[in-house]
C-alpha positions as CSV (number, residue, x, y, z in Angstrom):
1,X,100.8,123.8,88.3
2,X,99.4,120.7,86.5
3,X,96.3,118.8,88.3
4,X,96.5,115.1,88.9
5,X,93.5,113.3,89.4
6,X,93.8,110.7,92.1
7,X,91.0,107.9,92.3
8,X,91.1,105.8,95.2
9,X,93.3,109.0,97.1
10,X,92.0,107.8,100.6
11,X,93.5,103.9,100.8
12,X,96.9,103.1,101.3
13,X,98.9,104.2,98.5
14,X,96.9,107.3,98.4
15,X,98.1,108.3,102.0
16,X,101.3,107.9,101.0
17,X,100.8,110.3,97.9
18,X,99.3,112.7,99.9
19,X,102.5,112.6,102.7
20,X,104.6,112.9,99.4
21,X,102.3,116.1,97.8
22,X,104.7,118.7,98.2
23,X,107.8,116.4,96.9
24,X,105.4,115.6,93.9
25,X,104.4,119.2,92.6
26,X,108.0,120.1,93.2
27,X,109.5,117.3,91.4
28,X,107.0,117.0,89.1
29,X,104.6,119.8,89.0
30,X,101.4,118.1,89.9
31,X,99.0,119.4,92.4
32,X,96.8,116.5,93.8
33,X,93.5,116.6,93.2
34,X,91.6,113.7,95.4
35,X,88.0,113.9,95.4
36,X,86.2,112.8,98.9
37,X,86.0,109.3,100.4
38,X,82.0,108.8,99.9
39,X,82.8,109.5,95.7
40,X,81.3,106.6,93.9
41,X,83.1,105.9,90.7
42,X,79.8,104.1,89.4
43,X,77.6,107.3,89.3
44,X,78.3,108.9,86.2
45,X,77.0,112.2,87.5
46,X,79.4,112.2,90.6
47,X,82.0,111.5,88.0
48,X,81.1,114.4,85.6
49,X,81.1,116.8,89.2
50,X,84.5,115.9,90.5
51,X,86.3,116.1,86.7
52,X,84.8,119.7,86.6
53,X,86.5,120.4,89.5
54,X,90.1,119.1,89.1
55,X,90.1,119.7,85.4
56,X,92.8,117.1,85.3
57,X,95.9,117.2,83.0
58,X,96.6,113.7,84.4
59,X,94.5,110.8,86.4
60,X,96.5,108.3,88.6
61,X,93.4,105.1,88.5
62,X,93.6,103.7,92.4
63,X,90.0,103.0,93.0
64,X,89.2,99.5,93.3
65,X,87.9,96.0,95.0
66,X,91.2,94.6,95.9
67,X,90.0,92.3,98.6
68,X,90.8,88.9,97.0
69,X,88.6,87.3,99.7
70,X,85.6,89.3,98.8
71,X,85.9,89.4,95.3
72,X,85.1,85.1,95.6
73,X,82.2,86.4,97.7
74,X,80.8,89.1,95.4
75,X,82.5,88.4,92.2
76,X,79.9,90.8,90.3
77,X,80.3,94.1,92.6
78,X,84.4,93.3,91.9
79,X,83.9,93.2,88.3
80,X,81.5,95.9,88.3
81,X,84.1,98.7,90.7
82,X,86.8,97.4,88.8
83,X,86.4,97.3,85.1
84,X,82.7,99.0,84.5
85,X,84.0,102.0,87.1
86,X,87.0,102.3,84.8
87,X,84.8,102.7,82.0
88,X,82.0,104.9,83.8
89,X,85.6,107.8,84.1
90,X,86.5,107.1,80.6
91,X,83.2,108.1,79.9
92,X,83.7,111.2,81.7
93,X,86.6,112.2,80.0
94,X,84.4,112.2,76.5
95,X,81.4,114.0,78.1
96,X,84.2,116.4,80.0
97,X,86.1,117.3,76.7
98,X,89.5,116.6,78.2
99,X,91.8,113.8,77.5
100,X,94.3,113.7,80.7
101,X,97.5,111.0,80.4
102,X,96.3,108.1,82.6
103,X,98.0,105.5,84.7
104,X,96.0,102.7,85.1
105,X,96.6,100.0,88.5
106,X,96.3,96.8,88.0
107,X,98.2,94.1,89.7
108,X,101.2,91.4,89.5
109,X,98.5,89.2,90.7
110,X,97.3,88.8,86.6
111,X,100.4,86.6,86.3
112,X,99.2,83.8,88.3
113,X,101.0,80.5,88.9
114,X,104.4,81.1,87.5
115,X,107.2,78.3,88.1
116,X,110.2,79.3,89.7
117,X,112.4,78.5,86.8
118,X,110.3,81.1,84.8
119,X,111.1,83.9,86.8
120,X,111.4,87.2,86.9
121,X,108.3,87.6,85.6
122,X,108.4,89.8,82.4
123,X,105.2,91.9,81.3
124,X,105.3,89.1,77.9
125,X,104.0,87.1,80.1
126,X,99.8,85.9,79.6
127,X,98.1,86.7,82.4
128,X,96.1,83.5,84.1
129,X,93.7,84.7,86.6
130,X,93.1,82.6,89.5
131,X,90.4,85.1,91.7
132,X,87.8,87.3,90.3
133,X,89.8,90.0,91.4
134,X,92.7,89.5,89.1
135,X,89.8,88.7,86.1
136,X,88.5,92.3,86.7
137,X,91.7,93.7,87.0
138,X,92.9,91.6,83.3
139,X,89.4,92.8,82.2
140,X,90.0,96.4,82.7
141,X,93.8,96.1,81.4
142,X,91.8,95.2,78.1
143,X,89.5,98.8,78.2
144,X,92.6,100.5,78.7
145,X,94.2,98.9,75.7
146,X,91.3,99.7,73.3
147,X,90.8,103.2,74.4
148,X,94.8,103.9,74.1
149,X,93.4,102.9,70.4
150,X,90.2,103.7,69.2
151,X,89.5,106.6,71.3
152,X,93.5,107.8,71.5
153,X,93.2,108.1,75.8
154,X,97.4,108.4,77.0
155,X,96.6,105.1,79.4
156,X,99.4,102.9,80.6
157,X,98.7,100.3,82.9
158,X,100.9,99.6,85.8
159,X,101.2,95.8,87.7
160,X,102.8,96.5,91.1
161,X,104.2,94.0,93.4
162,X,104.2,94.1,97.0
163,X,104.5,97.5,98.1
164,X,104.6,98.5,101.9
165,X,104.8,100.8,104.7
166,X,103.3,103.2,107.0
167,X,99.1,103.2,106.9
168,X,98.9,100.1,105.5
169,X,96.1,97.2,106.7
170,X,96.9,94.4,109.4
171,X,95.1,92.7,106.9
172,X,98.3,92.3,105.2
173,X,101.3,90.0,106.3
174,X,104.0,92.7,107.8
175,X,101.4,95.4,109.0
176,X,99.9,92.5,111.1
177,X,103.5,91.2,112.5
178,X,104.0,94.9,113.3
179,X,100.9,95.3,115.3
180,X,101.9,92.2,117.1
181,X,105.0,93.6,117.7
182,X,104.0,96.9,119.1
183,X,101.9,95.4,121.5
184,X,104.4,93.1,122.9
185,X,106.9,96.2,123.3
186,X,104.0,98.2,124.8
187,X,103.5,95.3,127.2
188,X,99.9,94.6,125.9
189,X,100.6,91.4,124.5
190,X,102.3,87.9,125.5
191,X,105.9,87.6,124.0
192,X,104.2,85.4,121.3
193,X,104.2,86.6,117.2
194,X,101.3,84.0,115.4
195,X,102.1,83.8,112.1
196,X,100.8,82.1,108.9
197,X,102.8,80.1,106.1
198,X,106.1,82.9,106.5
199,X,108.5,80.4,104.4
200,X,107.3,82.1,100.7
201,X,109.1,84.7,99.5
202,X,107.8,87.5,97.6
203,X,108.6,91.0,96.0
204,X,108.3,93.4,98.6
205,X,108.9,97.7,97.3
206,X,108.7,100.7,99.3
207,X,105.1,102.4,99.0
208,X,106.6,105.7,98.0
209,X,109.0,103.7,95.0
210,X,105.8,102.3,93.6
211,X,104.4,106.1,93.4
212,X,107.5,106.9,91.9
213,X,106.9,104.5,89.5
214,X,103.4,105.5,88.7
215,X,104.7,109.2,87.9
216,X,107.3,107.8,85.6
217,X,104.5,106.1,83.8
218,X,102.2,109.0,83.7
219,X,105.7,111.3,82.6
220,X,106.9,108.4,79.9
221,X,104.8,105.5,79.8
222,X,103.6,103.9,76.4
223,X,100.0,104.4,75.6
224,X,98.3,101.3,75.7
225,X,102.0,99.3,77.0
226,X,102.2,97.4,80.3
227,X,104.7,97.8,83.1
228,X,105.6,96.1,86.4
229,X,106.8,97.7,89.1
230,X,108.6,95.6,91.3
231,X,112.0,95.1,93.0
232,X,113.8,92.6,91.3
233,X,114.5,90.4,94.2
234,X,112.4,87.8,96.5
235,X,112.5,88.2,100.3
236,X,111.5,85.5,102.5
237,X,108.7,86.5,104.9
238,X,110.5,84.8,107.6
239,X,113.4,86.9,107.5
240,X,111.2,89.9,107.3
241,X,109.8,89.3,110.5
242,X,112.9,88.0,112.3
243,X,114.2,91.5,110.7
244,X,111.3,93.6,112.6
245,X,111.6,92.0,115.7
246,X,115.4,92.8,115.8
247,X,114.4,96.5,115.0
248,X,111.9,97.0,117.4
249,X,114.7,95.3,120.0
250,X,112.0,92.5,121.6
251,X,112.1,88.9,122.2
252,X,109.3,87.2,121.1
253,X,108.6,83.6,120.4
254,X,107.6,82.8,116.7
255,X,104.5,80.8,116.5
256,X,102.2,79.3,113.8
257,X,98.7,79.9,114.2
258,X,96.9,76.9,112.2
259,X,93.6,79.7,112.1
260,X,96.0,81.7,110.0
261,X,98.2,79.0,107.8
262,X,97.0,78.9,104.1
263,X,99.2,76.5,102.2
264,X,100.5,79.4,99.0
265,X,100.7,77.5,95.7
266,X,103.2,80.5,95.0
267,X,106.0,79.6,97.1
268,X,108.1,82.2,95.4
269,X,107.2,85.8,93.6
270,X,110.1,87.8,91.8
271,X,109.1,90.3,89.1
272,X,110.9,92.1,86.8
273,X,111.6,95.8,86.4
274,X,113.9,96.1,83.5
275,X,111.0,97.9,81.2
276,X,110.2,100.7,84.1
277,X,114.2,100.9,84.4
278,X,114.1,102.2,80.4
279,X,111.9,105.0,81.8
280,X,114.5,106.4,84.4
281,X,112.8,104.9,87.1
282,X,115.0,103.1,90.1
283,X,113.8,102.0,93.4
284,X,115.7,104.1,96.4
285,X,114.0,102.7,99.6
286,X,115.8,99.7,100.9
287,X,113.7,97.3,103.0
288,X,114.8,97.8,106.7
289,X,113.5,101.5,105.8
290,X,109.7,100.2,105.0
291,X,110.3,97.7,108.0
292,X,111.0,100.6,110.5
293,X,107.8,102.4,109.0
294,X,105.8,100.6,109.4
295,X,107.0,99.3,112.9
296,X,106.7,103.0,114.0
297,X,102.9,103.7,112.5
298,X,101.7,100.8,114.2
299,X,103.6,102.0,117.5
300,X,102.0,105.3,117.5
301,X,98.8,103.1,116.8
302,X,99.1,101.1,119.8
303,X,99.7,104.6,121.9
304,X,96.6,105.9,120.9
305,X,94.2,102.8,121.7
């Protein structure tokens, strides 16, 4: 059994890699390595420790600042987690002798502003940062590129999309509808959903197709190429919701909260997945199955409060 590395194993996405562990080493014959939730990425001996341990064949690069709030606030610690702690594990490989195939995450957020006529959005594209978040994440894209060539590291980089479902943040657009949800149908709430600007559309994917994706990458991927992962359509937000509520089988009144409105630039996000489609790799989730995940975690949530 091979050993995959996972940074960043105790967020979202990681919870859904470790739900999908056993599919994963029977699929592809990884055992997931994850190393504990206090490891910090910036201490080179802590980094040294954990590679002993997994002896990875393969690293799947999660850990980061991803708050785009926070990275205005502390634009240095972003850059810092986020491109220097990239560099502080390449390191490690060197001083560890190993040289593991790597899937970097970055993030469809590089793009930027991108007109409506222009889309999809291709990975030709030049990224045009508009958070610090995004800079870090272009920054680090960069590393990855020049260690694919002058130190011969197996690193793709992946740019996800949306992805949801079960264990994600309220934080987030349709985990926080969900929780409103839940409450109303446990009778904890008024019949009232406050939402923010719900008329964009974006590109929503099932958690578990964006790992997918990430093991095609780390099976197939270029060295030093780029790939998004994404669905290939746009979903308005509205619909989403109107979608959730119909699932969950409530009535509740939609209502805009101006605490929560902030006007997107970005009315509409649709990326495209034709280079991760050369791989083999095809999304299988349709939406109403993310929808009902995540309408059924934040059920059980609201039992247990």
């Amino acid at each position: 059994m091979k050993s995959l590395f996972v940074t960043g194993g105790h967020g979202f996405v990681g919870q859904a890699i470790q739900r999908m562990a056993p599919a994963i080493a029977g699929r592809h014959g990884f055992e997931i390595a994850i190393p504990p939730v206090d490891f910090e990425l910036l201490d080179p001996a802590q980094v040294d420790a954990q590679l002993a341990l997994a002896r990875p064949d393969a690293v799947l690069h999660l850990a980061a600042q991803s708050n785009v709030p926070l990275s205005f606030q502390d634009p240095e610690g972003t850059l810092r987690v986020n491109l220097i702690g990239t560099l502080r594990l390449f390191e490690g490989f060197r001083r560890a002798g190993i040289s593991p195939r790597v899937v970097f995450v970055s993030s469809g957020d590089v793009y930027g502003h991108v007109p409506e006529s222009e889309m999809p959005i291709t990975e030709e594209r030049v990224p045009h940062p508009r958070n610090p978040y995004a800079v870090s994440k272009v920054a680090a894209e960069a590393l990855c590129f020049q260690w694919s060539r002058t130190e011969h590291l197996g690193v793709t980089v992946a740019r996800p999309f949306n992805h949801v479902g079960a264990g994600q943040s309220d934080a987030f657009a349709l985990p926080a509808f969900a929780r409103q949800i839940a409450e109303i149908k446990a009778g904890r709430r008024e019949p009232v959903i406050e939402v923010g600007d719900i008329d964009v559309t974006r590109d929503f994917l099932h958690v578990n197709d964006v790992v997918e994706g990430y093991l095609a990458l780390l099976a197939t991927g270029e060295p030093g190429g780029i790939y998004n992962i994404a669905s290939g359509q746009d979903r308005r937000v509205r619909d989403l919701l109107e979608r959730m509520i119909a699932l969950a089988g409530v009535r509740a009144e939609i209502r805009p909260d101006p605490a929560r409105h902030r006007h997107a630039e970005q009315r509409a996000v649709r990326g495209s997945n034709a280079k991760i489609k050369g791989l083999g790799w095809q999304p299988t989730r349709g939406i109403d199955e993310a929808l009902a995940e995540i309408l059924q975690d934040w059920e059980d949530r609201t039992r247990q409060q």
